[in-house]
Steps between C-alpha positions, in 0.01 A plus 500: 500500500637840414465790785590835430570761779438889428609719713265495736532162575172342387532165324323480188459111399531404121333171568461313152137562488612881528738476232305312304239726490700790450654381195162386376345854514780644384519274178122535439502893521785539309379189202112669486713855437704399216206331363256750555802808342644298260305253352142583579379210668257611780438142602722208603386129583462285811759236366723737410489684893495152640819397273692815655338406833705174452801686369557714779462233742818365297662784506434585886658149584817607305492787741548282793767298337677797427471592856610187658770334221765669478823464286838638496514549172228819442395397148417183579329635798261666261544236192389198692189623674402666151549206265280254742228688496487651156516136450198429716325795322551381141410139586154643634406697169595154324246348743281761450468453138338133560210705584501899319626603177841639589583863308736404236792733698411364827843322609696836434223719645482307793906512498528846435235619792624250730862582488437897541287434843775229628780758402316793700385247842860348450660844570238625753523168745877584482498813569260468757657122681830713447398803682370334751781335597696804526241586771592200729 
């Protein structure tokens, strides 16, 4: 579990249901606004918020193992973690297709989206696990 301690000294708890919820929110705002600016699509459908429902949940596991595996060598520190579950990700939109027609770019859209939010939480839980540590 990951505590952060302002100055004040309250604890604020990113539980995983916290993170997880964050990121999901986050995701969905910032998805519906590119759809909405860019490509004019005012709706979106249940599969496809229950597919990033699952997604997330991936990706706020890797979270964790980034938290609690660590390396010695930094790149594989961030390498490892990433590769399993963009792994795990890609092997659930092949799943996925037994049972919806998959967009014909969905591996590298799915890729492409995936990597920029792991990149950005990668960096953030480091900055944050690092800065904490500082404080004890």
């Amino acid at each position: 579990m990951l505590n952060i301690q302002s100055k004040n000294y309250s604890k604020i708890n990113f539980s995983f249901i916290n993170i997880y919820c964050l990121l999901f929110t986050v995701t969905t705002i910032i998805s519906s606004i590119i759809q909405i600016t860019l490509f004019n699509k005012v709706n979106d459908t249940n599969s496809h918020i229950l597919n990033r429902a699952i997604v997330v949940a991936i990706g706020t596991s890797t979270l964790y193992m980034i938290l609690y595996i660590n390396f010695k060598n930094k790149i594989l520190e961030m390498l490892i973690p990433y590769v399993i579950s963009l792994s795990t990700v890609l092997i659930y939109v092949f799943f996925t297709g037994f049972f919806e027609e998959l967009h014909p770019h969905a591996y590298r859209d799915i890729t492409l989206n995936y990597s920029v939010v792991f990149i950005i939480a990668f960096f953030i839980v480091k900055f944050i696990s690092r800065r904490r540590c500082k404080e004890l």
